[in-house]
N, C-alpha and C positions, 0 to 999 in steps of 0.2 A: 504494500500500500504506500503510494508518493505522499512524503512531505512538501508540505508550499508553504511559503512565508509569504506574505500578503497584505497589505495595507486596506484596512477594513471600516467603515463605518457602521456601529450598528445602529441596525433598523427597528429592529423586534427582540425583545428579551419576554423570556416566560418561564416561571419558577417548575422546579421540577424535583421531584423526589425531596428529600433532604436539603440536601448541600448544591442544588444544581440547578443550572438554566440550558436551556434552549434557545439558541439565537437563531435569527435572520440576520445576516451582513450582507452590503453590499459594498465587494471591492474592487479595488484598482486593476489587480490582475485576473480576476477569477469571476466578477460578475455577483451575482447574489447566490449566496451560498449559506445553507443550513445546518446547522453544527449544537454540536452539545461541550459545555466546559462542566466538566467535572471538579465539585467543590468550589465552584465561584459565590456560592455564597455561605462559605468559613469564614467567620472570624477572622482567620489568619488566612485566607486565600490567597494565592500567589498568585491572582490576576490583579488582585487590590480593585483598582476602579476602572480597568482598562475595558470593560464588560458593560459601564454605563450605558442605557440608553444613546443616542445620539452621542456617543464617545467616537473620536479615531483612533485606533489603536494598530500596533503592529503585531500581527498573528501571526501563529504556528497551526498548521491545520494539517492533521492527518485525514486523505482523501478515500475515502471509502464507499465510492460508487453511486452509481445516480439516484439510489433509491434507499439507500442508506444516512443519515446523519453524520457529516464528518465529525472528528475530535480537533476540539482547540487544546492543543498543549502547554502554548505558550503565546500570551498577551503582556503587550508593553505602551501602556498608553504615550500616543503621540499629539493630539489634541483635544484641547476640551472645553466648549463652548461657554465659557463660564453667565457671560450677560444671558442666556435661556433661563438660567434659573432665578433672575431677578423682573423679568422684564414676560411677562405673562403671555401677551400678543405674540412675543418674539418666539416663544416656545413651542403655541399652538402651530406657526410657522413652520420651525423646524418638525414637530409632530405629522404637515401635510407633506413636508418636503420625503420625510420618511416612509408615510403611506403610499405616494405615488412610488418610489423605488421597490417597493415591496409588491405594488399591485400590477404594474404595468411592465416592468423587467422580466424575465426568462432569469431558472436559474440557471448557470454554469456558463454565461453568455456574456465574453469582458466589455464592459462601454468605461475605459478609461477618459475621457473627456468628459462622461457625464457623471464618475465619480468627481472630478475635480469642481462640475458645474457645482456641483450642492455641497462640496466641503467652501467653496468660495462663498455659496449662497449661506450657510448656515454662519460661516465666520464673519458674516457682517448683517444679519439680520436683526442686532439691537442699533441701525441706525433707522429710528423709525419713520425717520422723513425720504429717504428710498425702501423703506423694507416691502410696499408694495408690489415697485419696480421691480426689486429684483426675486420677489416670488414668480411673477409673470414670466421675466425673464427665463428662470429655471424651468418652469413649465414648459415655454417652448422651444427650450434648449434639448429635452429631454423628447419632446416630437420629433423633433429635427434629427436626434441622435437613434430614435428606432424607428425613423424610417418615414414619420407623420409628419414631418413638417407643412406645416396650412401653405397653399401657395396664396399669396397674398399678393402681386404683380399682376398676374393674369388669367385669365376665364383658364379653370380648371377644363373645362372641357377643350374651347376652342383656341386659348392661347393669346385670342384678344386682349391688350393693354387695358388695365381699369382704372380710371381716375378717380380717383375722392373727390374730387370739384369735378362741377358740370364746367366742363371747358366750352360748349355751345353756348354757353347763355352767360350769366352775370359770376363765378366763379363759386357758387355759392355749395356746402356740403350736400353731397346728393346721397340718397341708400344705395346700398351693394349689397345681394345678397350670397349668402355663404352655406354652402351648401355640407354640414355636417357629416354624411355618410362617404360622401367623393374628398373633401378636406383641402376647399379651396374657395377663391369667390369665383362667382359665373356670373356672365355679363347676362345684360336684359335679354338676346337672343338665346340664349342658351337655358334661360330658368324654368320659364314653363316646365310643368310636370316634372320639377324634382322634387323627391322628397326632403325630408328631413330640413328644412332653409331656413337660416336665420339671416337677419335684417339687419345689414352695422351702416352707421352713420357714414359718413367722410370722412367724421373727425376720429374714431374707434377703428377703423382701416389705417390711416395714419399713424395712429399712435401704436397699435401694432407691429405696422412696418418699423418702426423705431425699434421698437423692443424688443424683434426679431433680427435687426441686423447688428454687425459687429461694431464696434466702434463706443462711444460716450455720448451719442444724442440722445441716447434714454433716460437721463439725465435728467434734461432739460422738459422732462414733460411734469404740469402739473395734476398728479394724481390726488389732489387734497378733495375734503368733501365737499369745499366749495364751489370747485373747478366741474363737476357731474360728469367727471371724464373714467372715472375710479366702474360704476358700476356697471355702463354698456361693456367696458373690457372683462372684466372680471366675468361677465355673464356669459360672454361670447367662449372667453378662454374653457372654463368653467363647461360649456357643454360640450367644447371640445374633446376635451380629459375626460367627462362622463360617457359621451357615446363611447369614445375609447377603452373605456372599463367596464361597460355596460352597469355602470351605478354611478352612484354620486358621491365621490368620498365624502368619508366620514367626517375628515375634518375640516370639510367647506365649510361650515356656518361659522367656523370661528375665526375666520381669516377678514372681517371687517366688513360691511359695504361702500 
């Protein structure tokens, strides 16, 4: 049976027997993986707190097949989110960041980019004046990375360019609709008779596009509750991720409106 070492965030902890838990991690080399530490919770455990919840830590994993429970032998914690345990919001955060990894990942399947999305996203989600942004972000960094990324440029079907402003008339935000099951917007020629469509403004296609590309302009968007920008995104995102799951996570209702 292979030994891996592994850089691991846990996802899922669950008491077991005596002295023991059951994890879900999801790591850098290995993807999500389900394992049992024996004696993680002694007293005197030699994982000490490396086992946390939403902890990063460096594992020792003996691999024992697809259908088995690997063994954590050895844990050395490497980071630990301290502002989660202070900051309430910030927590239920990290709590959805961790559902999604757990719900929508494959196990034994590596997305090292999308481990690093949500250790980046979880190390700075006590800035509560981006911590919207950057759940969004994670969201659709995590589409993008299995394979769902929304096309958000052009009619999913026919490839037509789609403007958020009516560029025929006065510039003014026009609808776009977004068709959930295809995972794209489709131009007016193309909607008829689809199912699943939702309705995004000009201004919710835009800010989108923002939050989907690389760079620092997502920044610059105001997602405060005055701004009424916060809840057509969240919504849009939000059915995203559920048709995706076929449910509604669990920890959507605590992530704000």
């Amino acid at each position: 049976m292979p030994t891996v070492r592994t850089l691991a965030l846990v996802i899922r902890s669950t008491e077991v027997f005596e002295t023991s838990k059951v994890l879900t991690v999801f790591s850098r080399e290995l993807g999500k993986v389900s394992a049992i530490a024996k004696g993680a919770r002694r007293l005197k455990s030699p994982f000490h707190s490396a086992l946390d919840l939403l902890s990063v830590c460096d594992m020792v994993l003996i691999h024992k097949g697809t259908d088995a429970l690997d063994l954590v032998t050895e844990a050395t914690l490497e980071e630990r989110f301290d502002a989660l345990k202070t900051d309430l919001e910030a927590l239920y955060a990290g709590y959805y960041v961790a559902e999604l990894l757990d719900g929508l990942t494959e196990h034994h399947v590596p997305h090292p980019k999308l481990f690093e999305a949500a250790r980046v996203t979880l190390r700075h989600l006590a800035d509560s004046r981006l911590r919207r942004h950057r759940v969004l972000r994670f969201e659709l960094a995590l589409l993008r990375e299995l394979g769902h990324a929304p096309a958000l440029e052009n009619c999913v079907h026919c490839g037509r360019p789609i403007a958020p402003r009516d560029v025929q008339g006065n510039g003014e935000e026009t609808n776009v609709a977004f068709g959930l099951s295809i995972g794209g917007v489709i131009c007016a020629g193309c909607r008829p008779g689809q199912p699943h469509v939702a309705v995004l403004d000009g201004g919710t296609l835009t800010a989108l596009r923002a939050l989907a590309a690389p760079g620092g302009e997502w920044r610059n968007l105001d997602l405060s509750p005055e701004s009424g920008r916060f809840g057509p995104l969240r919504g849009t995102v939000s059915a995203i991720i559920s048709h995706l799951m076929g449910r509604r996570p669990h920890l959507l209702p605590y992530l704000g409106a």
